[in-house]
C-alpha positions in Angstrom: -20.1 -3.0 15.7 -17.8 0.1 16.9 -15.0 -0.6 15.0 -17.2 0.1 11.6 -16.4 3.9 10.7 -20.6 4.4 10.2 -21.0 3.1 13.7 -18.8 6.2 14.6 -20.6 8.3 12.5 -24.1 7.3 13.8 -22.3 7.6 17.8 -21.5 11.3 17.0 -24.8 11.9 15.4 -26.6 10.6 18.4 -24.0 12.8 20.6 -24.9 16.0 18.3 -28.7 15.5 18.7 -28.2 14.8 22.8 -26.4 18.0 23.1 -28.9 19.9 21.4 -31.9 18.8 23.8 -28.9 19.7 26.7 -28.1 23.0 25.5 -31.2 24.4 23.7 -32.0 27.9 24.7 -35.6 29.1 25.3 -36.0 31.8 22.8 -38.0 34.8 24.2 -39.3 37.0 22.4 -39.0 40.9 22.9 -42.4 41.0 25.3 -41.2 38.2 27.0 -43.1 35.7 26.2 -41.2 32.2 25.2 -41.5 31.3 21.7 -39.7 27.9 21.6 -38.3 25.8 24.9 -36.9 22.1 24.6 -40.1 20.5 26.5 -42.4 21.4 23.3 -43.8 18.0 22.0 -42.6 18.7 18.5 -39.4 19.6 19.2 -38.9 17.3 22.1 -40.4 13.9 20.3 -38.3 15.0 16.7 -34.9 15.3 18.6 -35.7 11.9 21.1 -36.9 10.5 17.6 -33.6 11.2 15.6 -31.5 9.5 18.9 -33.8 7.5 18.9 -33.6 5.7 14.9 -29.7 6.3 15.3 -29.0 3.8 18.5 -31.4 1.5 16.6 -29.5 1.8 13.6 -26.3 1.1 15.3 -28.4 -1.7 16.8 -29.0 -2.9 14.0 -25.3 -3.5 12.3 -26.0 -7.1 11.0 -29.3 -5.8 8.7 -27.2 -2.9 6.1 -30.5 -2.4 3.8 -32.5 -1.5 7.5 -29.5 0.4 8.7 -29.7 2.8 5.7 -33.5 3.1 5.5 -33.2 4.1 8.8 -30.8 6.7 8.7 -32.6 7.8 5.9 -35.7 8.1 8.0 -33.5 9.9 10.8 -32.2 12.6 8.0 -35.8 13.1 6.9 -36.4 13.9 11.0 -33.6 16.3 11.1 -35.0 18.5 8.1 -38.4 18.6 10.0 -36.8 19.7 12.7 -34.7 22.0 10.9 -38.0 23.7 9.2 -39.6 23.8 12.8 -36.6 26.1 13.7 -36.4 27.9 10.9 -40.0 28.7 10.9 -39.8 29.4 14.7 -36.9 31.6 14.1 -38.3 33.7 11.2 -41.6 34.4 12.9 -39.7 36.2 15.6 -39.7 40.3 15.8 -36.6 42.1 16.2 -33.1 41.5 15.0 -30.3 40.6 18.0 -32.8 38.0 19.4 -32.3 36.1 16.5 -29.4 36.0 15.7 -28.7 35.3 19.3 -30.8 32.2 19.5 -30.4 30.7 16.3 -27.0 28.7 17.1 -29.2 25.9 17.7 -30.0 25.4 13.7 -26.6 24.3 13.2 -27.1 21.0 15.4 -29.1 19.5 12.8 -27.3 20.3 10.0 -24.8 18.8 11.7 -26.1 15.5 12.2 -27.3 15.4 8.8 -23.7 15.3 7.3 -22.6 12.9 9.8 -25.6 10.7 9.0 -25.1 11.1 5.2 -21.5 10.4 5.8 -22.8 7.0 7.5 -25.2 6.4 4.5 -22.1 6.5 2.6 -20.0 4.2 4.4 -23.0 1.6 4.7 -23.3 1.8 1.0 -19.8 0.7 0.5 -20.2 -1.7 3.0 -23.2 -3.4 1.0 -21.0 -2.8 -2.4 -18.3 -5.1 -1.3 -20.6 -7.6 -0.2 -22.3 -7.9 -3.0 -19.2 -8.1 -4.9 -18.0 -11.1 -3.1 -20.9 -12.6 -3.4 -20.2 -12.3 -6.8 -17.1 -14.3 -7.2 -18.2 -17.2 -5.1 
């Protein structure tokens, strides 16, 4: 449901990770040879994999405990991802390449806080259902 705040959270998560595959740079390397493009497998299937388990988790509104393993499983994605960059990034020679091409880390730091910020939101969602449930 949209007007949930987690729903929100998970929308701009899915945005963040969208614009990443749009705007990710090939990094070439000094001999010009390219180090890491969008269409590799890995990094292609972990960024379609994190949209993917956030459109199911907003999907999935009605089901809170599924909603938060998911997201859980999408934060886990975005920290593979994160070391395939940061591995990528460090095996690279020279200095201004780097530092050039490494804007892209930040997408998936990015939708880590908004997903933990969902997490959070769901877990206070779940709280005050179960304290309801409580007084009936």
């Amino acid at each position: 449901m949209i007007q949930r705040i987690q729903t929100v959270f998970l929308i701009v998560s899915a945005l963040v990770m969208g614009g990443l595959y749009l705007w990710f740079p090939e990094v070439v390397g000094t001999d010009g040879q390219i180090i890491m493009e969008r269409s590799e497998p890995v990094i292609f299937g972990l960024i379609f994999l994190s949209i993917a388990l956030a459109i199911i988790s907003i999907i999935s509104f009605k089901k809170r405990q599924q909603q938060f393993v998911l997201n859980r499983l999408n934060i886990v994605s975005n920290f593979v991802l994160l070391g395939v960059f940061v591995y990528r990034l460090l095996t690279l020679s020279g200095e201004t390449i780097v530092s050039e091409k490494g804007i892209g880390v930040l997408f998936p730091i990015i939708s880590i806080v908004f997903l933990v910020l969902a997490n959070k939101a769901i877990k206070k969602d779940e709280d005050l259902v179960k304290s309801v449930d409580r007084l009936r």
